[in-house]
N, C-alpha and C positions, 0 to 999 in steps of 0.2 A: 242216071241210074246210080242210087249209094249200090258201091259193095261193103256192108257192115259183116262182120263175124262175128257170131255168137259168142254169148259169152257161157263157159262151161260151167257146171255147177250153182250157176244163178238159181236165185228164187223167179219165178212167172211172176206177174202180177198187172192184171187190167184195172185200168182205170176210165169210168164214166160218166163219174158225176162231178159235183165236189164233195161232195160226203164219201167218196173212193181216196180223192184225193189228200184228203186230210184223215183220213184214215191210214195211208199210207206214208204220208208225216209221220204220225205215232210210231210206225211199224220202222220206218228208216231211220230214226235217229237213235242212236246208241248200237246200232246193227256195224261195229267195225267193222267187221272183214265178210259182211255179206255183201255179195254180188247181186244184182237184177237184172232181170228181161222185162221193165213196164212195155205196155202196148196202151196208147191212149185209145177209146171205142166210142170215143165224144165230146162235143164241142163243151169246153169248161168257159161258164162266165160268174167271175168274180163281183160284178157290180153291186156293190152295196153292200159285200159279205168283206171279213177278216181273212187276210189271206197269211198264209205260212209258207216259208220254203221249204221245200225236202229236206229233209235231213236236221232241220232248227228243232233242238229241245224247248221246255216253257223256259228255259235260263237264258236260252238264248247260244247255246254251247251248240256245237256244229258238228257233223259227222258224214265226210264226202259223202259226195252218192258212186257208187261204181259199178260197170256194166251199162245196160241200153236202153234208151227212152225213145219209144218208135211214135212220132205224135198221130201216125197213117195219114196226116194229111189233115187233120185238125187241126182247131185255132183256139187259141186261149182269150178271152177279153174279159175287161174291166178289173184289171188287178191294176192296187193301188195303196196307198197308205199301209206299206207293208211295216209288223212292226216286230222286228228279227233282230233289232241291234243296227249297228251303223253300216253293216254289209249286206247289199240286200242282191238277188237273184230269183229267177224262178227255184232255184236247189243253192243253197249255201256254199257248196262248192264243189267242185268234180274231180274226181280223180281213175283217171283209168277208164275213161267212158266214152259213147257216143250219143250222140243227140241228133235226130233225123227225122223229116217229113215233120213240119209242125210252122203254124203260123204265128205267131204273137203280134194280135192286133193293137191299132194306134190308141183302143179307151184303155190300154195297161202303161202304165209308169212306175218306173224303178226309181227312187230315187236316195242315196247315202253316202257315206262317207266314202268307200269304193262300192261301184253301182255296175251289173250288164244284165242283162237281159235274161241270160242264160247263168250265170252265178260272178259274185264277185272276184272268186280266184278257181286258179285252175292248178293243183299239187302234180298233178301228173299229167298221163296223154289223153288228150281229149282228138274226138274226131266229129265234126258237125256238117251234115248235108242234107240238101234241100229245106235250109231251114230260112222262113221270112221274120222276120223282126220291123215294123210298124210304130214301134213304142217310143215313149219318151224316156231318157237315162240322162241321169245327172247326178254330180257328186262334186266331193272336194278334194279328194285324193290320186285314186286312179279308177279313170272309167272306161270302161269299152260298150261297145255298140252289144257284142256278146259276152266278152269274158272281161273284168276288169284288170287283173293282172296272173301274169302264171312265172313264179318264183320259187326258184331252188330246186328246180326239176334235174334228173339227171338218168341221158337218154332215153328219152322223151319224144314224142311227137304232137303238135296241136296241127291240125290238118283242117281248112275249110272247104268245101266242095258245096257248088250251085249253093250260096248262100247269099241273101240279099239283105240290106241293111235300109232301111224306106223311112226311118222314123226321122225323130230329133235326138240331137245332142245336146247337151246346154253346160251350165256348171262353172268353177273356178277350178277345175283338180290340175293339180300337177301333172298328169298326164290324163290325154282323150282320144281313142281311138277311136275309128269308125267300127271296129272290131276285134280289138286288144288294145288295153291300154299300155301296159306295160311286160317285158318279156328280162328278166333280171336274173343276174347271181345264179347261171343254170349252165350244164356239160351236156356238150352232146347233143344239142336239140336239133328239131328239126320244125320251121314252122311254116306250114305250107297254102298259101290261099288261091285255090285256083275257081276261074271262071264264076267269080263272081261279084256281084254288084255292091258301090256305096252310094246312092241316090238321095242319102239323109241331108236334113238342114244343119247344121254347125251354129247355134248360138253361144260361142264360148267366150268370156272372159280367161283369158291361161296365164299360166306365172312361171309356166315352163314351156312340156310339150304338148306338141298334137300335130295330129299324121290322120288321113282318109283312113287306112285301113290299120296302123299301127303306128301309136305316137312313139313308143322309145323301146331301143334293143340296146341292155346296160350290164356291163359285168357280167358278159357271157364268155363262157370257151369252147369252142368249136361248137359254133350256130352257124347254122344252114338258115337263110332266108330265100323260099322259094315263090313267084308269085306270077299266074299262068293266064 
């Protein structure tokens, strides 16, 4: 069972198609300091279509997402060939969010310069549970299974809960987690994985790190590493 806490003052906003979804693209990027409550109300498949991440303008310029993305237990497939710049995610990056209930099946691939599932970086706390990942991720910098790196945070929390990691890994990057890649240059944190699986394939060439669930904790000050 997630306990997620609302978020106050959010915009609602359901999402059921892909035409919701990229309507909601348009709607989140350049939205600085608005908050969400998405609820996804359907299975989204990508196959064949152009896909965007949350929050990517046509430039290519990025604008966290923040607040809550409830997938209720949906699955996303067939996202691919994403073309957002060299940082690719389902949302360009998070900040101050949670991500919950949601499948991302094995026909979606992430693949970039830093690559997860769930967004290439993470500015703030992020909190993710009962979420499956199936997918392939790969990159050259820093990858993670979810998040590819969360840098310059300061008190902070990244927390996983029931979160399974089923896919493939692959790539050259400097760091590759099974579900962070990298965690740097941050006060205060707290990063917590409990009760949950890494069952992924590891094809990796590396030039540095890599770790099941977290390749490198770098230049932090007072970091809590918790893992249940």
């Amino acid at each position: 069972v997630c306990l997620l806490a609302g978020w106050a003052r959010a915009e609602t906003v359901a999402i059921a198609s892909v035409d919701d979804w990229n309507a909601f693209v348009e709607r989140s990027c350049g939205a600085e300091q608005q908050s969400w409550n998405v609820t996804l109300q359907g299975n989204l498949d990508f196959t064949g279509l152009p896909f965007t991440p949350i929050g990517t303008n046509a430039s290519s310029g990025c604008t966290p997402f923040r607040g809550s993305f409830d997938g209720t237990g949906h699955s996303i497939t067939g996202v691919s060939g994403i073309a957002a710049g060299s940082n690719v995610g389902l949302f360009c990056c998070l900040q101050d969010a949670t991500v919950s209930n949601l499948v991302v099946e094995r026909s979606c691939s992430f693949a970039g310069t830093s690559a997860g599932v769930l967004a290439p970086n993470a500015t703030g706390s992020l909190h993710v549970c009962n979420v499956t990942s199936r997918a392939h991720v790969s990159g050259t910098t820093y990858v993670g299974g979810f998040v590819g790196v969360a840098e310059g945070l300061n008190e902070a929390s990244i927390v996983f809960e029931n979160v399974t990691n089923d896919g493939v890994m692959d790539g050259t990057a400097l760091c590759i987690g099974g579900f962070l890649g990298k965690v740097a240059s941050s006060t205060g944190i707290t990063v917590g994985i409990a009760h949950s699986t890494v069952s992924c394939v590891f094809n990796v060439t590396v030039r540095s790190h890599a770790g099941g669930f977290l390749a490198l904790a770098f230049r932090n000050s007072h970091i809590t590493l918790s893992f249940t």
